[in-house]
PDB file of N, CA, C and O in Angstrom:
ATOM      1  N   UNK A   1      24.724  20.158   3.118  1.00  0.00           N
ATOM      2  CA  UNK A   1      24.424  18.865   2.543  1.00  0.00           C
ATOM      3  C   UNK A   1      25.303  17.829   3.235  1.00  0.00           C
ATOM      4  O   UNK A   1      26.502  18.033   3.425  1.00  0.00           O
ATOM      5  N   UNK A   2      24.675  16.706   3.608  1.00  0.00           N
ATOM      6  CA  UNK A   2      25.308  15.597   4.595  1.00  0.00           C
ATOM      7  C   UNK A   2      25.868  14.930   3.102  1.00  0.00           C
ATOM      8  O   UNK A   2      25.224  14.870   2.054  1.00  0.00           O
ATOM      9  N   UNK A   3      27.215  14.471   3.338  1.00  0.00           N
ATOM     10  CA  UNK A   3      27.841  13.814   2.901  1.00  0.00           C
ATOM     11  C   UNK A   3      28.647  12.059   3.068  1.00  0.00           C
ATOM     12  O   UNK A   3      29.705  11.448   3.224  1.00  0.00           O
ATOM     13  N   UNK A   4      26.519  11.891   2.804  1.00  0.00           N
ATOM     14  CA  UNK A   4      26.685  10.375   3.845  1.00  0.00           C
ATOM     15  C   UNK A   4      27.136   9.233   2.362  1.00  0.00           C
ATOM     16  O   UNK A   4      27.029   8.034   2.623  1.00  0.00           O
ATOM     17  N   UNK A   5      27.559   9.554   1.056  1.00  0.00           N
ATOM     18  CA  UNK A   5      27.532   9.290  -0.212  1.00  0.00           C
ATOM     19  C   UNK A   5      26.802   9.608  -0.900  1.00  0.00           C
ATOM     20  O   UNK A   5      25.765  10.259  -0.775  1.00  0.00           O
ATOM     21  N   UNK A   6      27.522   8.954  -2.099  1.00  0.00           N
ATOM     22  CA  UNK A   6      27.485   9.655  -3.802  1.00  0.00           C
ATOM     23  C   UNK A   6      25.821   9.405  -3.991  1.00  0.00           C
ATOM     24  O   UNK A   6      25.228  10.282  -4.619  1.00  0.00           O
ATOM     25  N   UNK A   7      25.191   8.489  -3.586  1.00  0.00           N
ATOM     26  CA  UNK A   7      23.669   8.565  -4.447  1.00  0.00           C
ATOM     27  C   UNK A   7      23.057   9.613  -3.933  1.00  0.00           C
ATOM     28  O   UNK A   7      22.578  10.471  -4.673  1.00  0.00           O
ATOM     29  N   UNK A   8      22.972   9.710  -2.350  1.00  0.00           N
ATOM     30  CA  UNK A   8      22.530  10.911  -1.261  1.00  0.00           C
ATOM     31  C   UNK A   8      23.023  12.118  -2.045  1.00  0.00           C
ATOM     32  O   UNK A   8      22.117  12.831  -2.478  1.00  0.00           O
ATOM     33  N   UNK A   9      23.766  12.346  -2.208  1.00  0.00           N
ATOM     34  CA  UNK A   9      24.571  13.773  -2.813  1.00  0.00           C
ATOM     35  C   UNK A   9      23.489  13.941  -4.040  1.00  0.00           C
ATOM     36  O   UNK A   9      22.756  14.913  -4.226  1.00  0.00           O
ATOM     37  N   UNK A  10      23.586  12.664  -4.881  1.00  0.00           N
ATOM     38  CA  UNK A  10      23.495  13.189  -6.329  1.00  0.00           C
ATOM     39  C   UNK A  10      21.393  13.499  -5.867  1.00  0.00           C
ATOM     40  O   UNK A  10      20.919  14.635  -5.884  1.00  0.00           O
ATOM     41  N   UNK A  11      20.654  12.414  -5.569  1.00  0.00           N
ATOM     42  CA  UNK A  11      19.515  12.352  -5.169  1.00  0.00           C
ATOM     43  C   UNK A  11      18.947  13.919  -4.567  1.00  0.00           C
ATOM     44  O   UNK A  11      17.801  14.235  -4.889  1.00  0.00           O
ATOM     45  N   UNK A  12      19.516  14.597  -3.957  1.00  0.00           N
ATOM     46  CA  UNK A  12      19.997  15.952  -3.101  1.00  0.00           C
ATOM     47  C   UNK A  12      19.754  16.753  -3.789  1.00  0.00           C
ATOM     48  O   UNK A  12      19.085  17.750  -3.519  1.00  0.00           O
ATOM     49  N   UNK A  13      20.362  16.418  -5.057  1.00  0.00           N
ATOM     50  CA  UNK A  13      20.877  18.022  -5.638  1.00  0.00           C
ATOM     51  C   UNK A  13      19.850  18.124  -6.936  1.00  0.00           C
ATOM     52  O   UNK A  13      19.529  19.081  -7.640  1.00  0.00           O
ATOM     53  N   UNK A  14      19.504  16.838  -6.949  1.00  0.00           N
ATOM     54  CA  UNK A  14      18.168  16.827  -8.398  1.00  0.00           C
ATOM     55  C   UNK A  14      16.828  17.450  -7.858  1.00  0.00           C
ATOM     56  O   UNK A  14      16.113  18.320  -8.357  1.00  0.00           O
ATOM     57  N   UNK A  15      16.695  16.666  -6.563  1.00  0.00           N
ATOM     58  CA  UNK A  15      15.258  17.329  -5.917  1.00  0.00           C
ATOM     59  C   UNK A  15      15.256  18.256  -5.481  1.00  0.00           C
ATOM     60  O   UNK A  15      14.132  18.712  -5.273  1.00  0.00           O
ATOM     61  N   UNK A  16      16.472  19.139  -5.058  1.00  0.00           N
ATOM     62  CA  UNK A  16      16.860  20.852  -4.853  1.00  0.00           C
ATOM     63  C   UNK A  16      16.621  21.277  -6.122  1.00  0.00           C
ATOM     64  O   UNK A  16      16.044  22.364  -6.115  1.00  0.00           O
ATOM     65  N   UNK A  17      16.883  20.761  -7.432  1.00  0.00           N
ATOM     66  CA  UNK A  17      16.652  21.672  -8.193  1.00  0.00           C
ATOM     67  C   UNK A  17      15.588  21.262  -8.801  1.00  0.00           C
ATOM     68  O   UNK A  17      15.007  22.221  -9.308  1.00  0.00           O
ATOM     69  N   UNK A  18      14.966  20.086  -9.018  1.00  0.00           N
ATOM     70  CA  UNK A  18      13.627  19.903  -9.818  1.00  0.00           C
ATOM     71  C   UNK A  18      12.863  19.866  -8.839  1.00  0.00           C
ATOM     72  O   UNK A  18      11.731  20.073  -9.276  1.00  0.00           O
ATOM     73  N   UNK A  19      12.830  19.678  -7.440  1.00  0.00           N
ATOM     74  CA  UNK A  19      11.684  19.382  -6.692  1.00  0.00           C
ATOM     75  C   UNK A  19      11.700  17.813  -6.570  1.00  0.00           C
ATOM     76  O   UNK A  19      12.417  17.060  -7.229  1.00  0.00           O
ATOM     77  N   UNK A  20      10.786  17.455  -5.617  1.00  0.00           N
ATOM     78  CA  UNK A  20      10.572  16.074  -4.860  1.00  0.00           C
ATOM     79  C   UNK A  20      10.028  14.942  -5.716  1.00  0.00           C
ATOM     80  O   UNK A  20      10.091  13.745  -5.434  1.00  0.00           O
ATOM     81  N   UNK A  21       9.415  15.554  -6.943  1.00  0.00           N
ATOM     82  CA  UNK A  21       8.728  14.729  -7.715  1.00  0.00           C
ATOM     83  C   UNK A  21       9.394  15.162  -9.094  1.00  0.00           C
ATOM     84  O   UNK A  21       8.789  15.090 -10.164  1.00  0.00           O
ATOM     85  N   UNK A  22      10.691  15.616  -8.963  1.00  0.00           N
ATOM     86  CA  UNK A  22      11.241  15.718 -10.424  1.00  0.00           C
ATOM     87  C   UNK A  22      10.659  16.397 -12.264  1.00  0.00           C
ATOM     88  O   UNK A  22      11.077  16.528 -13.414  1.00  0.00           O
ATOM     89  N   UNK A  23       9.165  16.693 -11.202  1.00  0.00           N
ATOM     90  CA  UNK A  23       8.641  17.624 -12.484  1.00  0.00           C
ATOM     91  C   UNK A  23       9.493  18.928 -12.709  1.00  0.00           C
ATOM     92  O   UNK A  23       9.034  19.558 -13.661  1.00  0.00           O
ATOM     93  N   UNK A  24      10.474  19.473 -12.196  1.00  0.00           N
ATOM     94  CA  UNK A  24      10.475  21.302 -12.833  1.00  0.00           C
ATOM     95  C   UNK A  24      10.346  22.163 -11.639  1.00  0.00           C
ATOM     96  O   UNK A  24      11.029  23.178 -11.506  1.00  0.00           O
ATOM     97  N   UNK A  25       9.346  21.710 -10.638  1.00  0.00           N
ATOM     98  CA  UNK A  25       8.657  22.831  -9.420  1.00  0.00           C
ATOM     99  C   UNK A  25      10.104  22.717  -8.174  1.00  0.00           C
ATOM    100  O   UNK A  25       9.937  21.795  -7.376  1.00  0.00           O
ATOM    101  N   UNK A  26      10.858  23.184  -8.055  1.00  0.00           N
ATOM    102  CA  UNK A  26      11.769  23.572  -7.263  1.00  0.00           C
ATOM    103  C   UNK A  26      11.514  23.814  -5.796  1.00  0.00           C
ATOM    104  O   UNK A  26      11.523  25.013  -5.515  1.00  0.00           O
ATOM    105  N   UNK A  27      11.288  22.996  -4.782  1.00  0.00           N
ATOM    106  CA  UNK A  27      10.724  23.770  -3.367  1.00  0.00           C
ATOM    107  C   UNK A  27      11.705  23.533  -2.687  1.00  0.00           C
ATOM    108  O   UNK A  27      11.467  23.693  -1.490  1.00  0.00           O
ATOM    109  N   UNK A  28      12.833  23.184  -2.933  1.00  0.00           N
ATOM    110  CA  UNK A  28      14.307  23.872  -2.280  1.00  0.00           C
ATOM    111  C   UNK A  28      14.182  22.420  -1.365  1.00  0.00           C
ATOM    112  O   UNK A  28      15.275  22.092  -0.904  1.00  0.00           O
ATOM    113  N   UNK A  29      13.055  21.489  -1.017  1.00  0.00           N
ATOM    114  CA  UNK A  29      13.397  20.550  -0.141  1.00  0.00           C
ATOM    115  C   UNK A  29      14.565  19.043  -0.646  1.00  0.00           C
ATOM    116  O   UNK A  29      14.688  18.617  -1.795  1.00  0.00           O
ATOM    117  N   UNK A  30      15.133  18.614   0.348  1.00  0.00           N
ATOM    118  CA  UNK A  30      16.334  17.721  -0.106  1.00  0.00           C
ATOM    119  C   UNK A  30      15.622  16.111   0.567  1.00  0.00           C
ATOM    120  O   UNK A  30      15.403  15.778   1.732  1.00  0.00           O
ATOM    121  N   UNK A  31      15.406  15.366  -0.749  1.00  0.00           N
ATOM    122  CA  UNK A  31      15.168  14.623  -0.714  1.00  0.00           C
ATOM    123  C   UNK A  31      16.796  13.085  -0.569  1.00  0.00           C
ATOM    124  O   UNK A  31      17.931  13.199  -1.033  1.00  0.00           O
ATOM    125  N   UNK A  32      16.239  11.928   0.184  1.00  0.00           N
ATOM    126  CA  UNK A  32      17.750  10.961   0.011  1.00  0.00           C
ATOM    127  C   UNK A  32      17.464   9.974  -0.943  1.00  0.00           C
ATOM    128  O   UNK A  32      16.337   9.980  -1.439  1.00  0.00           O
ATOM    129  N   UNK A  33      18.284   9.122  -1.294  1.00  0.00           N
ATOM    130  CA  UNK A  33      17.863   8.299  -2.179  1.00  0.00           C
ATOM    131  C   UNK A  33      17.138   7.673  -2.287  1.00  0.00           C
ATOM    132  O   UNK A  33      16.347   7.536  -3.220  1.00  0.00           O
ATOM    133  N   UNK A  34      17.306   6.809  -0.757  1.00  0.00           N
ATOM    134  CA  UNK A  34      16.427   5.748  -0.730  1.00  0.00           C
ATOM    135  C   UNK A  34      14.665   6.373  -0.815  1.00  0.00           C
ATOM    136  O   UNK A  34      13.767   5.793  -1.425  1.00  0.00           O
ATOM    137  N   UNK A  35      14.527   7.539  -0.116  1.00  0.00           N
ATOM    138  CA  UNK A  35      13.319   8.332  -0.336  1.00  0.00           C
ATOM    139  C   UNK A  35      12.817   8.429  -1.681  1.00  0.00           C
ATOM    140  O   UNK A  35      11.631   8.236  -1.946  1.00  0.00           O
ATOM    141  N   UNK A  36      13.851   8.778  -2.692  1.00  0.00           N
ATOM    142  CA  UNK A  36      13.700   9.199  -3.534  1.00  0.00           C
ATOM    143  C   UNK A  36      12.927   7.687  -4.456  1.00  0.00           C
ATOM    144  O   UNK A  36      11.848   7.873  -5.019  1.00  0.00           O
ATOM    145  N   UNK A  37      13.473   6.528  -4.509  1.00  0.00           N
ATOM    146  CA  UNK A  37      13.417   5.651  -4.794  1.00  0.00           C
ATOM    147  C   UNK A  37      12.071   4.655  -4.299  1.00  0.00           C
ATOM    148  O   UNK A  37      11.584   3.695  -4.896  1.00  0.00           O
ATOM    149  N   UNK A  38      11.722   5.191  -3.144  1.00  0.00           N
ATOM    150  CA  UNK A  38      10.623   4.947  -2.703  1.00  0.00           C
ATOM    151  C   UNK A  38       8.934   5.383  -3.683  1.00  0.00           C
ATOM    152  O   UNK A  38       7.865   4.797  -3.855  1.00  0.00           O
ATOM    153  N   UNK A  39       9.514   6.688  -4.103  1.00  0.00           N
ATOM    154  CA  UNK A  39       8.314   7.260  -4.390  1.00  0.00           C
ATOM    155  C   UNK A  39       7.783   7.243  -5.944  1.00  0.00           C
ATOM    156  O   UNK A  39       6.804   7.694  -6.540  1.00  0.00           O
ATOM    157  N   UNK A  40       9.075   6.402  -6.317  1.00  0.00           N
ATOM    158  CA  UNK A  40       9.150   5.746  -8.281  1.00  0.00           C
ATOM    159  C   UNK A  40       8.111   5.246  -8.207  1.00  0.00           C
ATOM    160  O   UNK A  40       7.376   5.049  -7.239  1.00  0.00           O
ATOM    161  N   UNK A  41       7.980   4.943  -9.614  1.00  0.00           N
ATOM    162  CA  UNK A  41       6.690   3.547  -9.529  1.00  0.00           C
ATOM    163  C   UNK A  41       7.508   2.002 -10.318  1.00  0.00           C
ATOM    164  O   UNK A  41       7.014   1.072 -10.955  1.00  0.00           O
ATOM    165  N   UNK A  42       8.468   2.209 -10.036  1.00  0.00           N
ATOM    166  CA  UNK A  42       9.120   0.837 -10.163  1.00  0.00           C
ATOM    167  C   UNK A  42       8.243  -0.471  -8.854  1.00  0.00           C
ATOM    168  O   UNK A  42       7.850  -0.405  -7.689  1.00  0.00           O
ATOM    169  N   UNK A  43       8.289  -1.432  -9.837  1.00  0.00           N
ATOM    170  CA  UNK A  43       7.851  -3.074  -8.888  1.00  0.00           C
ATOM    171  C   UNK A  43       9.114  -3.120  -8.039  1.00  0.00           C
ATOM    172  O   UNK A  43      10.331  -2.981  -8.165  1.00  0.00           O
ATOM    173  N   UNK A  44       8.061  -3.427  -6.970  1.00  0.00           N
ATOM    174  CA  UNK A  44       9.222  -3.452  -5.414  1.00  0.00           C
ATOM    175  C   UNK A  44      10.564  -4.758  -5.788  1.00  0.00           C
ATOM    176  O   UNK A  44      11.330  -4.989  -4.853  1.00  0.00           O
ATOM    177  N   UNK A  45      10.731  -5.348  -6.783  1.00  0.00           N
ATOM    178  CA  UNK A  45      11.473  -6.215  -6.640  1.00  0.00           C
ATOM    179  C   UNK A  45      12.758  -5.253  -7.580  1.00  0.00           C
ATOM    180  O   UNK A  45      13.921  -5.646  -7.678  1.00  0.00           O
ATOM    181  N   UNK A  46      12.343  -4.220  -8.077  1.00  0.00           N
ATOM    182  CA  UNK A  46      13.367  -3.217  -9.141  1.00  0.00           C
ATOM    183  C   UNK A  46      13.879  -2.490  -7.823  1.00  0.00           C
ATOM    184  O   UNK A  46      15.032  -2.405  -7.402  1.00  0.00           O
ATOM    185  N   UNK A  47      12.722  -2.000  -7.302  1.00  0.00           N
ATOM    186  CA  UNK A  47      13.647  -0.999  -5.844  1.00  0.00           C
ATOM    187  C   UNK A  47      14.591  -1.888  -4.990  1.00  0.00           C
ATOM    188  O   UNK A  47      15.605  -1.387  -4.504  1.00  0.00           O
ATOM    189  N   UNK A  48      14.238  -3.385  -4.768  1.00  0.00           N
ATOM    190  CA  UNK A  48      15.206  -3.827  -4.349  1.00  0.00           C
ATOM    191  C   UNK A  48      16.492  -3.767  -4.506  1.00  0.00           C
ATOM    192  O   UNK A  48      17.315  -3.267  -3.740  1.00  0.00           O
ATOM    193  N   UNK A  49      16.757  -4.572  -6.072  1.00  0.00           N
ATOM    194  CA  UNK A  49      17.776  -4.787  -6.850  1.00  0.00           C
ATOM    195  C   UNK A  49      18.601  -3.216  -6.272  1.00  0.00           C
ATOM    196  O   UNK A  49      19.347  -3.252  -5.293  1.00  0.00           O
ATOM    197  N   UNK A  50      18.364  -2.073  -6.940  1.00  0.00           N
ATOM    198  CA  UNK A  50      19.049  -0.813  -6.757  1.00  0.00           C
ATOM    199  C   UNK A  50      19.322  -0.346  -4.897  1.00  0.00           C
ATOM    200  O   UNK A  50      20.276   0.254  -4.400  1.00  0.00           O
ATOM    201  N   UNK A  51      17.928  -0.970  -4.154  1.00  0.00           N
ATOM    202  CA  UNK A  51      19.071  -1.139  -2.404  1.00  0.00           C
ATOM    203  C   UNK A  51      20.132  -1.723  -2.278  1.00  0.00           C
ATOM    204  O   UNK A  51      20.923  -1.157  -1.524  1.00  0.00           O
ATOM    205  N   UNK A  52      20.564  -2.921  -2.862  1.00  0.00           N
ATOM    206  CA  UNK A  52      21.513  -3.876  -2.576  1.00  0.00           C
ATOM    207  C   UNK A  52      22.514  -3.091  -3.090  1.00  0.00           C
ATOM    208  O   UNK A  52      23.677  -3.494  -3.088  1.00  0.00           O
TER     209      UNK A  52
END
């Protein structure tokens, strides 16, 4: 696990264990934050706020 920071880390270790879409299904792949954050359904002006 790249230890490029704390959101990367934490983002990492949720989608290792719940999976990419945070339902439960586990496929071992490591998602980053900003990825992770991408694929919400938050209004692009909420994903902003949390880039900055």
């Amino acid at each position: 696990m790249s230890k490029d920071n704390f959101l990367d880390m934490g983002a990492e270790i949720l989608t290792q264990t719940f999976g990419t879409n945070l339902g439960g299904n586990a496929t071992g792949e490591k998602t980053g934050f900003l990825e992770m954050l991408n694929k919400t359904d938050l209004t692009e002006e909420q994903k902003t706020e949390y880039r900055i």
